[in-house]
Every structure is written in structure tokens, then in C-alpha cells.
N, C-alpha and C positions, 0 to 999 in steps of 0.2 A: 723255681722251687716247687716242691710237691704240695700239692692241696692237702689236706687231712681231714677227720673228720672227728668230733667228739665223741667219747665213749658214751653207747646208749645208759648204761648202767654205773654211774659213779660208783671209785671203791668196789666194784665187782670184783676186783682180786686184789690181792696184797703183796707186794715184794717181800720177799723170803732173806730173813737177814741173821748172818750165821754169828752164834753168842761170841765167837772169838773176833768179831770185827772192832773190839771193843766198846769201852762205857758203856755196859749193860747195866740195866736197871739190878738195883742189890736185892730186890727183892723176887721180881719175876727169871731173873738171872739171865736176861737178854732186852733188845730195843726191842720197844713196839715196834713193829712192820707198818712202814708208811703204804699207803692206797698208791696203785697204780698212775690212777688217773684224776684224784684230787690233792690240790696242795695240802699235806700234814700238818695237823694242829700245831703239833709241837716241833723243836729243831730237835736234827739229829749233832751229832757231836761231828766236827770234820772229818776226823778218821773216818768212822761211820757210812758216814754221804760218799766219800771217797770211793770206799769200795764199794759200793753198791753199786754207784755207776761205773766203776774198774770194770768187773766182774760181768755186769751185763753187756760193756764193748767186747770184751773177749769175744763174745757170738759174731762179730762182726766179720767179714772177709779178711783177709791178710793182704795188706794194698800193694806190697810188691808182686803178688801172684795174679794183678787184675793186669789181664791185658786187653781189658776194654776202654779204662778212662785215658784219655791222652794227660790228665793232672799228675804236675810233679808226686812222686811218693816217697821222696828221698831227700834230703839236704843233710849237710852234714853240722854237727853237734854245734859247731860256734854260730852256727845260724841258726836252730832253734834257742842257744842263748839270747841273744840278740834279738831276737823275734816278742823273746816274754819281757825283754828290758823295755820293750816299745807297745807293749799290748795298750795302754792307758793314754796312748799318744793319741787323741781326734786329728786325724788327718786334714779333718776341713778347717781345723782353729790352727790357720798358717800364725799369726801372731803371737799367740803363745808357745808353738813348736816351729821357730825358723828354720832351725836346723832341718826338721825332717820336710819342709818345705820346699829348703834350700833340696836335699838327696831329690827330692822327686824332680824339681829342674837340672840339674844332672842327669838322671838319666832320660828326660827328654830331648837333653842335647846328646847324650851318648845315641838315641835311637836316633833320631835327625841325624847325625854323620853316617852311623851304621848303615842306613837306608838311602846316601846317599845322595840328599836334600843338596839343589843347587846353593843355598845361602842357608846353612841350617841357622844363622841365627832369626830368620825369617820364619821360622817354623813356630806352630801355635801346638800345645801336648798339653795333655793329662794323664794322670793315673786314674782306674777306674776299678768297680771292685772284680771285674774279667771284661772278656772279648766280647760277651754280650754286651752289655751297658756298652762299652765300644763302639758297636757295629749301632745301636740305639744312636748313638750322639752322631755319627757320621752319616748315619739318615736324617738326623733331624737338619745337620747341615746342610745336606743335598736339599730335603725339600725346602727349609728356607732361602734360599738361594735360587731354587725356581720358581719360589712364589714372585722375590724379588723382581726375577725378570720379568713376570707373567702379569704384574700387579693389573693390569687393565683386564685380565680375564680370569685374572686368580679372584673371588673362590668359585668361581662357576666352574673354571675345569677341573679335570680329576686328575693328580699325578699320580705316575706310574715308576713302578721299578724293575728293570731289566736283572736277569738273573737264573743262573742253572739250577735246575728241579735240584741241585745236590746239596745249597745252599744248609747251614746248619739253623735250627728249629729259632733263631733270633732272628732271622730276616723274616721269616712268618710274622712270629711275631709285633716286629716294627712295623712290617703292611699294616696287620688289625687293628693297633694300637692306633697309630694314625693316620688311619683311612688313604692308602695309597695300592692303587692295584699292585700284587706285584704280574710280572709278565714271567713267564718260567720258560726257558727254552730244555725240552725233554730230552730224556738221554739216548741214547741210537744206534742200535748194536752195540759193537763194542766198545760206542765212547759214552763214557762214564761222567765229563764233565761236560760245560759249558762250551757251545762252538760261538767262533766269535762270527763268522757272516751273518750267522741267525740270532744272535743279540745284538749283530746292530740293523737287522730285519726287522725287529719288533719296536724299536725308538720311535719316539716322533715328537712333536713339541711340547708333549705335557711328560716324556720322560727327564724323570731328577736327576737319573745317573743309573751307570752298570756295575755292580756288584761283580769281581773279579777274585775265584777263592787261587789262593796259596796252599794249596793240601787241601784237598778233599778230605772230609772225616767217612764218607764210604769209602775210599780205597786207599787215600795216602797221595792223591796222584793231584799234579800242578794244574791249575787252567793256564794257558796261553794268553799271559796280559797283555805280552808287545804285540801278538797278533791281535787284540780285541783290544787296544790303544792303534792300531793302524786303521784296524775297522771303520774303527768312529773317527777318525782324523778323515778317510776318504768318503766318512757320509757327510763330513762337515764340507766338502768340497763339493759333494753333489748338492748338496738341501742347506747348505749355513747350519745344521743343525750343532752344536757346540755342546757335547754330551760327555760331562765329566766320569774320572771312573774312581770308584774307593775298591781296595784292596784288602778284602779280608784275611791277614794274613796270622792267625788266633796259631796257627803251629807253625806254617812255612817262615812268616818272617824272620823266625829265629835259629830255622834254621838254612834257609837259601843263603845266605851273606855268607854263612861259612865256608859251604858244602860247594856251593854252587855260585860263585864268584863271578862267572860271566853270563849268570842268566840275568835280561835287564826285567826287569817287574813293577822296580820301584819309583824315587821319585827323579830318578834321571828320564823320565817318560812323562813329557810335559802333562798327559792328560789324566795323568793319576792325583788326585787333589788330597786321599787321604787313604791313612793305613791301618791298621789296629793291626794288635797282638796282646796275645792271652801270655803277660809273664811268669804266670802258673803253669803253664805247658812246658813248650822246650825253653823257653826263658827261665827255666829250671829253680821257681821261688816255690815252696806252696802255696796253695792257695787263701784268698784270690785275689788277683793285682791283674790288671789286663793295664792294655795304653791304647791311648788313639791318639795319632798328630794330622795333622794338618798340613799344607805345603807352606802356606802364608793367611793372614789374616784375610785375606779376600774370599779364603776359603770356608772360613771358618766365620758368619756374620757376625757381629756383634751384638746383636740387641740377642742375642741366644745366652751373650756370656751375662751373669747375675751379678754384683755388686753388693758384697754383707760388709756393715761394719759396727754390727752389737758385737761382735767378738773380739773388737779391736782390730783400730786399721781401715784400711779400705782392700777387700779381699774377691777380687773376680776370679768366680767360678764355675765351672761349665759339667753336671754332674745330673744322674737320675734321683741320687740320694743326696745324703747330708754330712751328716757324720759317720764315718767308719775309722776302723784304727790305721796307724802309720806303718804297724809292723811287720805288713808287705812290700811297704816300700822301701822302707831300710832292709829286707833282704833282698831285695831285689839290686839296690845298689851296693850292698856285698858282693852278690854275687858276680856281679859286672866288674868291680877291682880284684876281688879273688880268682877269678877265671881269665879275663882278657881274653882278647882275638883267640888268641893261641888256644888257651884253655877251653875256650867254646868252641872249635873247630876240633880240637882231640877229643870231646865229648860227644859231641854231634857226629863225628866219623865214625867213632868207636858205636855208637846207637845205630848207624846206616849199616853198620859193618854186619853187627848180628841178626838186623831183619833182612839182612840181605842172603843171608849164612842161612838163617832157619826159613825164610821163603824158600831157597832152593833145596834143603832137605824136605820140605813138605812135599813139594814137588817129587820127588826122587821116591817117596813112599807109593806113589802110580795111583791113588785110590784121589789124589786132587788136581785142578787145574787151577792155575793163579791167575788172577786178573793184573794186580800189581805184584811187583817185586821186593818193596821196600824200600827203592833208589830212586825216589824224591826222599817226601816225608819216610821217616824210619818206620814204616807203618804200609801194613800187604793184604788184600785180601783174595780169599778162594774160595772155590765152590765145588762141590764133588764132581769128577771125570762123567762123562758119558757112560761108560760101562758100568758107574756104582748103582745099583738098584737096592741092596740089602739098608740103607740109612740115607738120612739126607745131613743136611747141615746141624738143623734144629737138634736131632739125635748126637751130632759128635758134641755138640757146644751142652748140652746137658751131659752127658759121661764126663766130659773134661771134668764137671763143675765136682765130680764125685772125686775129683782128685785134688780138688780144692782151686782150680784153675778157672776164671771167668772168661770167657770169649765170646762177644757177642754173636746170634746169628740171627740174620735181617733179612727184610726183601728189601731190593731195590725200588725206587721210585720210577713214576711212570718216562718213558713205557719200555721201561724193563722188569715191569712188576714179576715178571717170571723166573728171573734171577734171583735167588737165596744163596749168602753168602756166607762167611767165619773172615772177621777181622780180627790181626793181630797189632797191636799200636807197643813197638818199645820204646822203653826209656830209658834214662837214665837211670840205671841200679839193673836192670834188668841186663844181666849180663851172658856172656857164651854156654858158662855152667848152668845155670838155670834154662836157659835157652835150649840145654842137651837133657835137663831134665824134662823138661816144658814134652821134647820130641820122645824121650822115652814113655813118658805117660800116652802121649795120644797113639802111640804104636801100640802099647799094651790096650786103651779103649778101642782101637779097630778091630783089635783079636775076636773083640765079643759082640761088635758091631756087624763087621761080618758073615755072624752065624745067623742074625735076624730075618726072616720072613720079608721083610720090608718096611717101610719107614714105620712108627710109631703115628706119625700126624699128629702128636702132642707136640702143639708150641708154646702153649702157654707156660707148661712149664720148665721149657728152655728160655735162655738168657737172652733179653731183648735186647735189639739195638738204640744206646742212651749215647747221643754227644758227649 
């Protein structure tokens, strides 16, 4: 979440509230105007409140046009019915809401089959509020699990986390948070992820575990798990070292099972112990619902997992928070009966189809060179040709924004910090027509791109790059 900061000046301005939004005072023949930034004496009438805040999201972006978030922007109308009939549901009072208890253990058995799991009913799963919190619990697992083993030298030694500079801003964070080096293997010409010799180069007895992404969010593009699960299977033969891997898979889990049927990642690869996914992403819920499971309970400690029964019951739960609502997770098990196999693989194709479609005409325009294609994740990114001198990324990704179009432009992480790139992430909703408008706008911003001097060197006020 973003920091914020308080207004130095309470009431320094006032919302502007127009007399037809009704219940106007009879006398001054409108609402007093509430202060900005302090709570208002009085209430306003709902109509009122309604549109004031209607009115000021209108400033907002248009989220089918962001093809920066990988977050669903789209569900269709019986799923936000569905969604408001569960908004009141606390997720974590299993006792009083079985039902939607029960949906979230369905779909940990649907993702345990999906993935693969040799005995999915061995498998340990929760819903979580996304892929963060996810990728959180599945460190915390790792490192309890090597305290366990280390118990005669744990807490003197320091664990470590193995892991590609590409990692998203949550693996930072679980290092700081609980003091665990991470170890980062750098990116290297033209590889953009994670090489497995040199993450299993960097292990040694105080590592917890290797961090394996499913889609990259700089490019779209897969790490190589069964090569970095064979890795660590032949350091285990050189050193005994026994170095499990978790599977960040926040976009690809959902969609390699479709797409990609014989690539092995998951838990048919004994040394993969756990997996997340963001079912806000291509698990196509809004947001936020992520999951993380586990292979079996060996993997998953128990003195982690918590024990409440003031809410009635006896309720084990393994979570960074407490209470949030259920009405993620009932569409997220919507979405798994209303789609099926079937429906999720003509989704996910049709999403591959067009970043695959609009990679290749960016390309074709001669003014870009593509790093990915879109054929992993439905998600590509590019960088201006050798010969562009007249603009750089920063410059297209701002014009875009003047046609109401978000795309972020980034540098890369070390040590390709010299790489600045334009990522395109599609989804669901984001379809071939948009896709040909999408290409008609940035054909018309090169027109005038082109004529420039040379880059601007304004970046700040181009679109950064946000997970």
C-alpha cells in the first residue's frame, strides 16, 4: 500500500457540491461543502455522499485501457452480483459463514489437482488477500522449516534467500521484514530471468529455499523450474545440501496448465514444496484473492498454523491479517464452475493470441525491438531499435498516456540497468479491437515523436514501472 501523508492545512479546501445533487438546504439552496481533508460536522444525505465521490472517480483512469496492472478489470455482471451479496461475509469467522469456508476448500482442491499435486488431498491451501501475503506465508514457511533443521545453530546463523534480481517488490520485502539475506542472481545480457547453475551457486546450509518466478512481471517470460529443481537435486548429490523451491506463480500458474500443458513447474517435481497465485490476475476474480498451497503438511509447520475459538469452533489459520471479506472467494469459485478447463484455456489462448498479434505488429512498425513476445505470459516487452535517436521509451509511454493509454516504462535491474523498456500486460477484456486501436494511437504518437530533437529526459513525468 502507499504511505500518505496528512494535509498540512485542515479544511484548506472544500469539495465543490453542485445544488442538483439533491437535499439542499431550503434556505441556502444547496449542501454545505464538506472540507477536503476533515471529517464533516454534519451528514450528508446518501444521494449527496454518493455523488461526490461518483464524480471525483470519474478522474480516475479507465482500467480497461491500463495495460500496466496484470489485475483482473473485467468480470462479468453475475459476479459482481454475487461479490455485493458476500461483501458482509468475514472470511476468517469459518463458523458462522461454512459455506463460504467450505468454497475456499474447493478451490484449494481444484488448485491441488490443477497443479498437479501427487495426493492432492495431502495438500495444506489458503486464500489470501493476493500473491503478496502468498509469497509472505511461503517464506515464512521456508524459513521455519530451516530453523527446524538448524535448531543447534539457529539463531546464530543468518538465513538466506536464493532468487533472480526480477523477483516482484514482495520478496524484498519478506527479506526486511524477516531479517533473511536475500541472495539475487543478476540479469546477463539477454537473460532477463533467473539462471539456475548460479542459483544453485549461491546456496549453502543457511539457505531456506529458491524462489522460482512463473512469469516474470519485467517481461512476461518463464524461469526454468525443472532446470533449477534438477540443479538443486545434483547439489543435493554433491554437498546433501536438500534445498527446497516455492514457485511464485502470481500470473503463470494460471495460466501454464492451460497454455502450456507439458511444461513440468509444478508439483509433479518433487522439490517444489509450495506455490502461490494471485487469483486477481489471470485467475480472472477482482481483486484481491491470491492462494498459496503447499505440497503436504511437512511442508507447511505447524506451530505457524494459529488456533481461534472466540468466534466459535476451533478454527486453524495461517494468514498476515485477520479479518477480510469472503467475496473473493465466492467469485473466485464462480469463476472456476462457470469457466472449467475448457473456458479457462479459451480465455487464456484468446489473451496469448492478441499479445501475440500486437507484439508482432509493434515490431513491424521498425521504430521497436522486442524482448519478449507475449508466448509465455500474455504479456511483452520492448525497447526502441538501435537506429531511434529522436525519443526513448519514457517519451512513448508518456504520449501514449495523452491518449488515455497507461504503459509503463522502466529500467531494468542490475546489471542491465542500461535497458529501458515499454511493457504491455493483456487481459481478459482487452481484446484484438482495442488491441488495433491501442496500435493506431501509438502510430499516430510516433508521427510527432519522430520530429523531436531527442529524448526529452523527463522521466518523472512518464509512467513508472508498479507490479
Amino acid at each position: 500500500m502507499a504511505l500518505h501523508r496528512g494535509s498540512k492545512k485542515h479544511g484548506e479546501r472544500r469539495i465543490s457540491v453542485n445544488p442538483f445533487f439533491g437535499d439542499a438546504d431550503p434556505v441556502s439552496g444547496m449542501t454545505e461543502a464538506p472540507a477536503t481533508h476533515r471529517m464533516p460536522e454534519k451528514p450528508l444525505a446518501p444521494s449527496t455522499a454518493y455523488q461526490v465521490v461518483h464524480d471525483e472517480l470519474m478522474l480516475d483512469g479507465n482500467a480497461r485501457l491500463n495495460l500496466a496492472t496484470f489485475v483482473t478489470t473485467w468480470m462479468e455482471p453475475q459476479a459482481g452480483v454475487l461479490m455485493a451479496e458476500c461483501l458482509d461475509k468475514n472470511m476468517i469467522d469459518k463458523d458462522e459463514y461454512p459455506r463460504t469456508a467450505e468454497l475456499e476448500r474447493r478451490c484449494v482442491a481444484m488448485l491441488a489437482d490443477l497443479w498437479n499435486a501427487p495426493d492432492p488431498s495431502a495438500v495444506v491451501g489458503c486464500s489470501t488477500t493476493g500473491s503478496s501475503e502468498a509469497c509472505m506465508l511461503a517464506g515464512l514457511a521456508l524459513k521455519r522449516r530451516w530453523s527446524k533443521r538448524n535448531a543447534d545453530r539457529y539463531p546464530g546463523a543468518r538465513p538466506n534467500l536464493v532468487m533472480g534480481v526480477n523477483v516482484q517488490v514482495c520478496w524484498e520485502k519478506f527479506c526486511d521484514f524477516w531479517e533473511v539475506e536475500p541472495r539475487l542472481v543478476p540479469m546477463a545480457g539477454d537473460r532477463f530471468h533467473l539462471d539456475p547453475r548460479a542459483a544453485a551457486d549461491l546456496c549453502d546450509e543457511n539457505t531456506i529455499g529458491v524462489v522460482g518466478i512463473l512469469g516474470s512481471t519485467f517481461d512476461g517470460s518463464y524461469e526454468p523450474i525443472a532446470a533449477l529443481c534438477a540443479e538443486l537435486d545434483a547439489l543435493k548429490e554433491r554437498t546433501g545440501l536438500d534445498i527446497p523451491v516455492h514457485v511464485d506463480g502470481a500470473s503463470g500458474a494460471m495460466v501454464a496448465p492451460f497454455l502450456d500443458e507439458d511444461l513440468v513447474w509444478d508439483f509433479r517435481l518433487p522439490r517444489v514444496a509450495s506455490i502461490n497465485t494471485s487469483g486477481h490476475k489471470y485467475g480472472l476474480v477482482y481483486p484481491g484473492v491470491g492462494w498459496a498451497l503447499w505440497r503436504d503438511a511437512d511442508a507447511l509447520p505447524e506451530e505457524l498454523v494459529f488456533r481461534v475459538n472466540y468466534l466459535g469452533g476451533d478454527m486453524p489459520t495461517f494468514a498476515l491479517n485477520f479479518s477480510r471479506p469472503g467475496a473473493q472467494v465466492a467469485a473466485q469459485y464462480y469463476t472456476f464452475l462457470r469457466l472449467g478447463r475448457e473456458g479457462y484455456r479459451a480465455v487464456q489462448r484468446s489473451t496469448r493470441a492478441v499479445a501475440t498479434y500486437l507484439a508482432g505488429k509493434i515490431e513491424a512498425l521498425g521504430d521497436f525491438r522486442l524482448l519478449t513476445r507475449g508466448d509465455q505470459l500474455p504479456v511483452f516487452a520492448f525497447t526502441t531499435a538501435d537506429h531511434v535517436s529522436a525519443y526513448d521509451v519514457f517519451d512513448v509511454s508518456r504520449r501514449l498516456r495523452e491518449y488515455g493509454w497507461l504503459v509503463p516504462a522502466y529500467t531494468f535491474p542490475p546489471d542491465r540497468e542500461d535497458l529501458s523498456v515499454l511493457r504491455v500486460v493483456c487481459r481478459n477484456g482487452f481484446s484484438h479491437d482495442l488491441a488495433d486501436l491501442f496500435l493506431a494511437d501509438l502510430t499516430r504518437a510516433l508521427d510527432g515523436l519522430r520530429r523531436q530533437q531527442g529524448p526529452t529526459g523527463d522521466r518523472e513525468t512518464a509512467t513508472g514501472f508498479h507490479h
